[in-house]
N, C-alpha and C positions, 0 to 999 in steps of 0.2 A: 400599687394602689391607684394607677390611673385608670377613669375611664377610656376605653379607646372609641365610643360614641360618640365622647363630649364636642359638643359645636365647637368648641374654641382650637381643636383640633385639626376641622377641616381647612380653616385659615390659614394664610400663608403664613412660615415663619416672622416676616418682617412685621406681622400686625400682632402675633402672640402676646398676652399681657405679663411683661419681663418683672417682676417683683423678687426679694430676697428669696423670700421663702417659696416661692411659686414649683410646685415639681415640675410644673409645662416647660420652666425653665433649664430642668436637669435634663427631662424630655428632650428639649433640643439642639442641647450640648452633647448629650449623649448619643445620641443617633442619628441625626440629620447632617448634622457638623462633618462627621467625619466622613457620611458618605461623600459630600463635596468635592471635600478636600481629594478622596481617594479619585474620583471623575477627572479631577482638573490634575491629577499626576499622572492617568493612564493617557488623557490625549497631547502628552509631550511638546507641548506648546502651540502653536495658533494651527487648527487644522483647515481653517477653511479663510479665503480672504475676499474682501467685496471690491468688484472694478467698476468705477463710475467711468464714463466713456464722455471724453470733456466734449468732442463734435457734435452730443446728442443731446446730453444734461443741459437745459435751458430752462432755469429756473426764473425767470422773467415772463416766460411764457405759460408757464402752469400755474397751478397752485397750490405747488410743497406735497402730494398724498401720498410721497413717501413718507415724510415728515408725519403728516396727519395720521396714518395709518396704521404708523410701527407699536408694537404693544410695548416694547421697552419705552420709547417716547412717551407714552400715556404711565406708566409707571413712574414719571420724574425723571429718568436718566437720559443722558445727552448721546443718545444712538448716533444718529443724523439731526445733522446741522446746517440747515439753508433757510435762507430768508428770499424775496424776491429778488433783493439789488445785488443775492454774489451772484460770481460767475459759474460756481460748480458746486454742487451737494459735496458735505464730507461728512465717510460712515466710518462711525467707531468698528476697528474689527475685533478687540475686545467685549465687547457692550452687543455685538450682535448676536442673535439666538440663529440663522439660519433660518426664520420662519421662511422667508422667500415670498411676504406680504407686498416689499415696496417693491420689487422685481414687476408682479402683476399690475401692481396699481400704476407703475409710472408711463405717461402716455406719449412720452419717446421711446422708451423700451433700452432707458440709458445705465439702469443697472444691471449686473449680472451677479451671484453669488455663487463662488466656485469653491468645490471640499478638492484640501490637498491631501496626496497621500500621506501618511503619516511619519516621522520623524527627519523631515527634510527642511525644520525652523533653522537646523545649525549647521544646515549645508548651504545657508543663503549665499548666493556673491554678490547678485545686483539687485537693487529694486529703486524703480525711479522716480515713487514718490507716494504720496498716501493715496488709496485707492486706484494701483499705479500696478501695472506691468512687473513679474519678478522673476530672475533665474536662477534657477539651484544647481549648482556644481558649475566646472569648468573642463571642457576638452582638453587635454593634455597633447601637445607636439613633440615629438624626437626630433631628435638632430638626425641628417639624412634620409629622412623617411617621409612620404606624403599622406598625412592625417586628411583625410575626407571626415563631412559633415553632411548628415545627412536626418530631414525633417521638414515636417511643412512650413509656410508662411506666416511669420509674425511669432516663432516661438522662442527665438533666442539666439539663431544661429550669427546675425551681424552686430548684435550687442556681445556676444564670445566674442568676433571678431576684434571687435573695439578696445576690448579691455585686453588681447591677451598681444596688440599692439599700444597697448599705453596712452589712445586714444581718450578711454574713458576710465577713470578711475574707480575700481569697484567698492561699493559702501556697506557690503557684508550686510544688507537690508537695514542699516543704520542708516535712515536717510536725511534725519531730523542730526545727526552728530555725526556726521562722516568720519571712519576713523582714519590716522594718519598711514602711510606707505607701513613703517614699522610693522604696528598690528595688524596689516595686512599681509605681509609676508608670515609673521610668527601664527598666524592663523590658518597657512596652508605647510606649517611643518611639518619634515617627515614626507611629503611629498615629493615627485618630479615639478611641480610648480610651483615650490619656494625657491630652487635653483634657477628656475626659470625667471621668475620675476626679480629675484638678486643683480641677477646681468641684467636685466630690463633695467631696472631702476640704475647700473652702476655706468651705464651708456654701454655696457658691453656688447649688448644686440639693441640692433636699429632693425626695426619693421618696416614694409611697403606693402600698400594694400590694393589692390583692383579693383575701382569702384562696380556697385553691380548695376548702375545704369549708367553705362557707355554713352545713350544721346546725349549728356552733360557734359562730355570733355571740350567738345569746341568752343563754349561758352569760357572755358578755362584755359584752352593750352591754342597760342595761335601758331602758324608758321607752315613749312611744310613735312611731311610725315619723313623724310628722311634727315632734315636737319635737326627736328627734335630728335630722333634716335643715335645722330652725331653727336648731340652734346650729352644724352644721358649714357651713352656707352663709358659706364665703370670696365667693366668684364671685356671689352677690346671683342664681343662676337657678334656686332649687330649684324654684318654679314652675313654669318651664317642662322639668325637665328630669323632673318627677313626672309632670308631662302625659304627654310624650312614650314613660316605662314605664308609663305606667298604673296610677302610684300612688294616684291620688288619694281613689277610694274607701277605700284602708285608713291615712287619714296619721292616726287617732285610735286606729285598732287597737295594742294591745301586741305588741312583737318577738315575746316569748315565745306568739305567738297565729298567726303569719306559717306558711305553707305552705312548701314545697321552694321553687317557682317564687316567688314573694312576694319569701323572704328574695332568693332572688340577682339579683332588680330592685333590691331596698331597697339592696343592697351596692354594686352597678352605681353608684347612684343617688348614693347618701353618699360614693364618692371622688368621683365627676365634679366634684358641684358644692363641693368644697375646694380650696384654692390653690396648687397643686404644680408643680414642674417635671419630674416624671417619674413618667407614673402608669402603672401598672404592671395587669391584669388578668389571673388566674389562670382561666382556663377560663368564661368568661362564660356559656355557652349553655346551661349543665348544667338541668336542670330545666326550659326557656323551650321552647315551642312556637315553628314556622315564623316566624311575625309578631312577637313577643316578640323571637326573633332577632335582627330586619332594624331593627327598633328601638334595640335593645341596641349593635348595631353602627354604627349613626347617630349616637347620643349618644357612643360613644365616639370615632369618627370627628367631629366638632364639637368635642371637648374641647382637640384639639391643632391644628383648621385655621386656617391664617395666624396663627400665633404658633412662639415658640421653643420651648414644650413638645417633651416626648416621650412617645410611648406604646411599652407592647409588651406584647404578649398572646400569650398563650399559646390553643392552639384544636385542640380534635380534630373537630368537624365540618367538613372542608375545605370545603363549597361555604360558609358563613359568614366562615370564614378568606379565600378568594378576594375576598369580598365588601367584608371590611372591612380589609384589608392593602393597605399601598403597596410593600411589598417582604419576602421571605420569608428568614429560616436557616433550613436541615434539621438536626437530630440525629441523629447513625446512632453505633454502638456496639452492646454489650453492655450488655443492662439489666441493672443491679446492680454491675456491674463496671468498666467506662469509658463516656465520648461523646464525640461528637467534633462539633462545633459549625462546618459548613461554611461559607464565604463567602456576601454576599449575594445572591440571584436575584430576577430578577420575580416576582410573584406566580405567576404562569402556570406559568413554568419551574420555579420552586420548587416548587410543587405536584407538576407532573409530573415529576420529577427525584426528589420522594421516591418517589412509587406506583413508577415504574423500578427503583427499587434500584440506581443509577448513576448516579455524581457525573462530567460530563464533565468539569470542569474540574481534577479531581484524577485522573483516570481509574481509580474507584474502586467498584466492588462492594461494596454493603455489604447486599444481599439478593437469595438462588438466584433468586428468582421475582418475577415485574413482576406489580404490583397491577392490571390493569385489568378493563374490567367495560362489556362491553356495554349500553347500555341499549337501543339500537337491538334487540335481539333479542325483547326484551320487548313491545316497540310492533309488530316484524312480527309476530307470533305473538299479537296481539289478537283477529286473524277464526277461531284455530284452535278455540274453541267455537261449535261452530253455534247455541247459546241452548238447547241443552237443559240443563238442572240436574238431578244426582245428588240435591239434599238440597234443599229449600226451608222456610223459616221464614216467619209469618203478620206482618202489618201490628200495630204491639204501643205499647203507650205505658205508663210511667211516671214515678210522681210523688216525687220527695226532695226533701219541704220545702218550697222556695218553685220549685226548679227543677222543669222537665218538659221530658221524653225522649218523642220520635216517632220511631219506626224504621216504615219501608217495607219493604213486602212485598218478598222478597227468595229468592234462591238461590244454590247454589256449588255446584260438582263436585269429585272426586277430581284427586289432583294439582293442587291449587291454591292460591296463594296471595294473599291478600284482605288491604290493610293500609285502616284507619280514618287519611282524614284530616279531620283540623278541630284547633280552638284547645283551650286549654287549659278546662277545666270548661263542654266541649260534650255529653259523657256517653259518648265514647268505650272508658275503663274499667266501665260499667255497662252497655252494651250485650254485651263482652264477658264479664261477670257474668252476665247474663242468660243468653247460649247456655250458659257450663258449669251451669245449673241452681242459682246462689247466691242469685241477686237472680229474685224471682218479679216479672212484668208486671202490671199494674194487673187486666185482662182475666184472670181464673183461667184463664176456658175456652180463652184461646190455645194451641195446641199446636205444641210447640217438639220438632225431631227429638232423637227418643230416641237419644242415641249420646253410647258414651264420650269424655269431655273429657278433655285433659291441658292445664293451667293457670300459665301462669308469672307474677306478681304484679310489678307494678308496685315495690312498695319489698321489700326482702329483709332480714331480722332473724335472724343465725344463731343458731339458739337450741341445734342440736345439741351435743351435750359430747363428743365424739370427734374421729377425724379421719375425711378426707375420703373414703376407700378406705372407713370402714363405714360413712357415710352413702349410699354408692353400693350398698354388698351391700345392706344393710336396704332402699332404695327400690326400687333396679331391679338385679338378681342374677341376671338372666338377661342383659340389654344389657349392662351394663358389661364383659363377658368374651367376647362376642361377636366374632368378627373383622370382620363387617362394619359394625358398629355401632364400634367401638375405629378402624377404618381411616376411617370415613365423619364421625367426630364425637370421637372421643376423643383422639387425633393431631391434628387440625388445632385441637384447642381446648386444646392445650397440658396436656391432665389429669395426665400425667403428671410435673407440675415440681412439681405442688403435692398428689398424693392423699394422703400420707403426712404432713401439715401439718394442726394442730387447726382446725377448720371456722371458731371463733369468734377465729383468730387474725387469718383472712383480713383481704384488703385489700379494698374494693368492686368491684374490677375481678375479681379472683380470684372472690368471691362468686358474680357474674352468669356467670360460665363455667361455674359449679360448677351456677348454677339454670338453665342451658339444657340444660347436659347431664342434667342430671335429667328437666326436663321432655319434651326427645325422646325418651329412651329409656324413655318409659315408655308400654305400649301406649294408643293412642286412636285417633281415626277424625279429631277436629279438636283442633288444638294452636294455642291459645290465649296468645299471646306480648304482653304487655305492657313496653314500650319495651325490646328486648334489648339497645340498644345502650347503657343507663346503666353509666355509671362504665369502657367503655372506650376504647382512646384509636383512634386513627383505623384503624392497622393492623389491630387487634383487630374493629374493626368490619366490613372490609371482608372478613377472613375468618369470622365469625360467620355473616354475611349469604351469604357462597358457603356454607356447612356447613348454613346450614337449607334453603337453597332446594334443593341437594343433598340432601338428606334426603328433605323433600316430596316431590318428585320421582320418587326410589326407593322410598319408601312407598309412595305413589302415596295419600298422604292430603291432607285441606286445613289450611290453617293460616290463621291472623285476625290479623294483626300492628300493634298501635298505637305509632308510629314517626315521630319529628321531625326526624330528622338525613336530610335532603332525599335525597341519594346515598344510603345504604341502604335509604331506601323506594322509591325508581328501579328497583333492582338489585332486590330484591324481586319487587315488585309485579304479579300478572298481570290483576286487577282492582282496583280501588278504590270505596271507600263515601266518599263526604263529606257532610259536614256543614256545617247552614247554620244560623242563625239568631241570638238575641244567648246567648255563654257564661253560664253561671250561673243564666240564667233561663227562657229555651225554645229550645230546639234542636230537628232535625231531622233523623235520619241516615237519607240517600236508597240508594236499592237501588246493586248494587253495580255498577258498568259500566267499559267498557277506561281501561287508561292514559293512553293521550292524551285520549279527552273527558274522564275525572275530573279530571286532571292542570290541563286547560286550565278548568277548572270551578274548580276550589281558585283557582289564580293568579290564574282574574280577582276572585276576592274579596278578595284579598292586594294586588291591584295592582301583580305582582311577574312580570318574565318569567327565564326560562330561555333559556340555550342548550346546545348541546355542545360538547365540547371535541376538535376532531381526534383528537390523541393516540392517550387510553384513553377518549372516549365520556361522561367524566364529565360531569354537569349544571351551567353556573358562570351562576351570576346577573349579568344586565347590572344596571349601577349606574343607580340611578334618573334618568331624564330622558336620557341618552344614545341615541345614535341608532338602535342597534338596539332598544334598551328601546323607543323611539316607534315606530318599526317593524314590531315584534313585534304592539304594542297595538293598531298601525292597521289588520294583518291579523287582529286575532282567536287570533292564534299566541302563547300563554301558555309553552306548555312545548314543547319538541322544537325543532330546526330538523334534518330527516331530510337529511341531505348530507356525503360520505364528506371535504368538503375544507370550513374554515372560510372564509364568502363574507365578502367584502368588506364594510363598512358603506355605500358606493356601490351598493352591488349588493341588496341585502338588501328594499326594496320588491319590486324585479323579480323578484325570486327567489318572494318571500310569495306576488307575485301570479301566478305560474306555478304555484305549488306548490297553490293555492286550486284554479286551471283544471282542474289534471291531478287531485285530489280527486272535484269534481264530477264530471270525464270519466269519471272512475273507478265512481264512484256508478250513476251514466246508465245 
C-alpha cells in the first residue's frame, strides 16, 4: 500500500519520518537495511586507504578545502580533521566515500586516495600509522637458499627487510594497539614464518643487514679497511673473501679515503666474513662494474651453500638478481602508499612475471603495460650502417698521474647510440670528458669535432635552492613546455610527481630523473650520459633506457652512454667501444664496432656468457661451469643465442655449430 511517488521517498533514509505506525518505516527496514548490510559484507573489509603525505600537508598555509569540501563533513560526520595550528590533516578511512573531492581541491596535491585489491585487510603485517604507508604479506627465506626481492621504490622491500631482522616490530596494521610477539607469531601459524620468527624471538637466529646507502658508513665505522675486517672476521675467511672483491690493495687505506665502488665491496665484504644466521644485503651492485657484479654475487652465493644460513637481497639489476637467486618474491603496490609481497617463483618466472605486470597465480594486474625489450632488434640492425661516419675523432692519449688513457681512432653517426664498456677506473668517464671539451688530450694538436655537447655527470650534488619546475625554466624554457618533448620524455620520466618539490629535498632516484631530463632537453648534437641508470630501481631503468633511445632516435642525434647494468646497455646499445687493458694503470679504449662482436669481445674478458630469454628477449647469464656456459665458450658465442624458442642444453653444441656454418655461408 505504499505509494512509490510519494516525496517522502525521495529523501534520504536518515530524514524519513520514523513513527510506530509509519509503513515508510517497515519500507526501510525492509529493503534498504539489508541491502547495506549485504555491500558492507561483499567488500571484506576496508578496500581502499587515504595517504596524507606529511612533507606536503601544510595546513597553516591553506585554508582546510579539504575539510571545506568533503560532502560527508557537510553531512555532520567527522571525515577529516584539521584546523590551522596541526601539523597534518587526519582522514577517517571508515567515514570516507572515495569521492576523490579533497584530492582535487587540495593545493599541495598532499592527499592521494588509493583502492586496494580485495581481501588483503587480514594479510596486513605492517602499517606505520594513520594515513600512513602499509604492507601486505611477508617474503619467506629458506635456510641455504638466496631469496631475491624484487620491485620498485618505496613499496616494501626495506621495511620486509626490517622486520624479518627484528629490526622493526610488525603491528599486523594495529597501529593504535600494537600487538604483543605472541599473537604475532600465532597469526602466521601454519606457516614457514612462525618457525622462523620462533628462533628469531628465542635468539636462536641473529640477522646482519647491508645498509643500502654505503656513503654513510665512514660517518660510522673509523679505522683502516683491513683492521675493521681483522676484528669482524667470525668465519676466519677474510682472506679469501678480500681476494675474491678485490680488496686487497686498499686493506691499509682509511674508510674515510674509500670511493662509491670501494666502500660497497668493503660492506659486501665485513658482513660475509661474520657469523650470522641471516644475512641480509640491500642493493649490492650499486657502484660495482660488470665483473665486480659476478663476484659480489659469488661471495654472497658461498656465504649460505650447504649450511642452514639464510640470505635475501634485495637487487634492481635483474640479469644479476637472475644470476645470483635461487628463487624470487615480486612486490607490486603503490609506491608510498601499500605492497603487496607475492608468493614464491623461480627465478626465471619471477623475473618474467614482474616485467609482465601479471601475477598468474592470483590472476592479478598490477601494471597497463609489459616491460619487454627486444635486444634481437638491435643485433639485426648492426649491418644498417654501411661504415660511413657522420663525425669522426683522431687517435688521442692521456696521462692522470700514474694512469694512462689510449683511445683509437674512431667515428659515429646521427641517430646513434655508442655505450663505453670496460671495468671500473679503465678511463671510461674521461674519455667522455674529453669529447665534451673538459679534459684536453695529451696531443694539443688533436682535433676533436667542434660540436655542441650536452653532459650528464656521473655523481649529482643538488645545490639548486628552488624547486624543480625553476630549475627546469632557468636550464631548458623552451623543452620543458614543449609537447613533444613533455610527451617524449617528461610523462614517461614521471616529472610531473615531483616538479613542484625543493630540488635539495629529493631522493637519488628522483635526482637522476631530474638530470636526464635536463640534460636531453637541452639542445646538442652529442648527449653525453654518464651511468643513467644510478640510484633507479629496475622499472625506472627500463623505462629511462626506452625515453632516451626514443629521443635519440627522433633527434636523430648521437649519444655516448657509460652503463653497467648489463640489460639496459643491451637495450641501448647500437655500437659499442670496449676497453682493454689493466684499470688504474693503462688502458685502452678500441674504436667503436656492432653489438655482437663488442659484446662477444667484453665477455671473453669477463669469462662470462649470455643468453636470452624467450619470453621478453632479456640477456640472463648461464651460471658458471654449466653446460650451456661450456658450450657457449666452446663455440666462441659470448653474448646472443639468435633463436625465437629457448634450445635445449642437449641441443645447444648442435645448434652453435650450425649457427657458426650459416655465419660463414653468410659471410662467403
Amino acid at each position: 500500500g505504499i505509494n512509490p511517488h510519494h516525496p517522502l521517498l525521495l529523501l534520504p533514509p536518515s530524514l524519513y519520518p520514523h513513527t510506530k505506525s509509519s509503513s515508510h518505516d517497515k519500507f526501510d527496514c525492509a529493503v534498504t537495511m539489508p541491502r547495506k548490510e549485504k555491500k558492507k559484507q561483499d567488500d571484506g573489509g576496508l578496500t581502499r586507504i587515504v595517504i596524507v603525505d606529511k612533507d606536503r600537508c601544510k595546513p597553516k598555509k591553506c585554508r582546510q578545502e579539504c575539510k571545506r569540501n568533503c560532502p560527508v563533513v557537510k553531512t555532520g560526520n567527522l571525515c577529516i580533521e584539521v584546523t590551522p595550528k596541526d601539523k597534518i590533516a587526519t582522514v577517517s578511512e571508515q567515514l570516507c566515500v572515495g569521492c576523490g573531492i579533497c584530492v582535487r581541491k587540495c593545493p599541495f596535491e598532499a592527499l592521494k586516495i588509493v583502492n586496494l585489491p580485495k581481501n588483503l585487510e587480514s594479510e596486513t603485517t605492517h602499517r606505520y600509522g594513520p594515513n600512513s604507508f602499509k604492507l601486505h604479506r611477508l617474503p619467506v627465506p629458506r635456510p641455504g637458499q638466496v631469496l631475491g626481492l624484487v620491485g620498485t621504490n618505496g613499496i616494501g622491500k626495506s621495511t620486509a627487510l626490517k622486520i624479518l631482522s627484528a629490526k622493526l616490530k610488525p603491528n599486523l596494521g594495529q597501529f593504535l594497539q600494537p600487538p604483543e610477539w605472541t599473537d604475532i607469531v600465532k597469526n602466521y601459524r601454519g606457516s614457514e614464518l612462525q618457525n622462523f620468527f620462533t628462533k628469531l624471538l628465542e635468539d636462536d637466529i641473529k640477522a646482519v643487514v647491508k645498509p643500502q646507502y654505503v656513503d654513510h658508513i665512514p660517518k660510522r665505522v673509523k679505522g683502516t679497511v683491513g683492521a675493521v675486517m681483522k676484528k669482524r672476521d667470525d668465519r676466519g675467511v677474510a682472506k679469501e673473501i678480500a681476494k675474491e672483491l678485490d680488496l686487497r690493495h686498499i686493506l691499509k687505506r682509511g674508510i674515510d679515503k674509500l670511493s662509491g665502488g670501494e666502500l660497497q665491496r668493503f660492506a659486501i665484504g665485513v658482513v660475509s666474513i661474520q657469523k650470522y644466521d641471516v644475512y641480509m644485503y640491500d642493493e649490492p651492485s650499486s657502484y660495482l662494474d660488470i665483473r665486480q657484479r659476478l663476484n659480489a654475487a659469488l661471495v654472497i652465493r658461498n656465504v649460505v651453500e650447504n649450511s642452514e644460513r639464510y640470505a635475501i637481497v634485495v637487487e634492481h639489476d635483474l640479469s644479476v638478481l637472475d644470476y645470483l637467486s635461487d628463487y624470487v618474491c615480486c612486490l607490486y603496490g603503490k609506491p608510498g602508499a601499500y605492497g603487496v609481497v607475492t608468493m614464491p617463483f623461480s627465478v626465471r618466472e619471477g623475473i618474467n612475471v614482474f616485467l609482465a605486470g601479471f601475477i598468474p597465480t592470483e590472476n592479478l594486474r598490477f601494471r597497463d603495460d609489459e616491460l619487454n625489450f627486444k635486444v634481437s632488434e638491435s643485433v639485426d640492425d648492426i649491418d644498417r650502417n654501411d661504415g660511413h661516419n657522420d663525425y669522426k675523432y683522431p687517435s688521442m692519449s692521456k696521462t692522470l698521474g700514474d694512469f694512462k688513457l689510449h683511445i683509437e681512432e674512431g667515428g659515429f653517426s646521427r641517430a646513434e647510440i655508442i655505450v663505453l664498456l670496460g671495468q671500473n677506473g679503465c678511463g671510461k668517464t674521461t674519455f667522455i670528458r674529453m669529447l665534451a671539451g673538459l679534459v684536453e688530450p695529451d696531443d694539443e694538436k688533436a682535433e676533436l669535432p667542434k660540436l655542441h655537447v650536452s653532459y650528464k655527470p656521473q655523481k649529482i650534488s643538488p645545490k639548486f635552492k628552488a624547486s624543480v619546475r625553476q630549475l627546469l625554466h632557468k636550464k631548458i624554457p623552451k623543452a620543458y613546455t614543449h609537447p613533444q618533448f613533455v610527451s617524449d620524455v617528461m610523462r614517461p620520466m614521471k616529472m610531473d610527481d615531483i616538479i613542484d618539490r625543493e630540488v635539495r629535498n629529493l631522493s637519488g632516484g628522483e635526482l637522476q630523473r631530474v638530470a636526464l631530463t635536463l640534460s636531453l632537453g637541452k639542445p646538442a648534437d652529442i648527449y653525453l650520459l654518464d651511468e643513467p641508470s644510478a640510484y633507479l630501481d629496475s622499472e625506472q631503468r627500463i623505462v629511462a633506457a626506452k625515453v632516451i633511445k626514443r629521443f635519440i632516435l627522433h633527434a636523430k642525434r648521437t649519444a655516448f652512454i657509460v652503463e653497467h647494468d648489463f640489460i639496459m646497455a643491451t637495450y641501448l646499445a647500437d655500437k659499442v667501444v670496449v676497453y682493454s687493458g689493466t684499470p688504474g694503470i693503462e688502458c685502452t679504449a678500441h674504436k667503436p664496432v656492432g653489438l655482437l662482436e663488442g659484446m662477444n669481445e667484453f665477455l671473453r674478458t669477463l669469462e662470462i656468457t649470455f643468453r636470452r630469454d624467450p619470453t621478453n628477449y632479456r640477456p640472463r647469464i648461464n651460471k658458471k661451469g654449466s653446460v650451456k656456459d661450456t658450450a657457449q665458450k666452446r663455440m666462441g658465442a659470448f653474448f646472443y643465442i639468435d633463436t625465437e624458442d629457448e634450445v635445449d642444453d642437449e641441443d645447444i653444441p648442435a645448434f652453435l655449430e650450425k649457427k657458426k656454418k650459416n655465419a660463414a655461408k653468410k659471410k662467403k
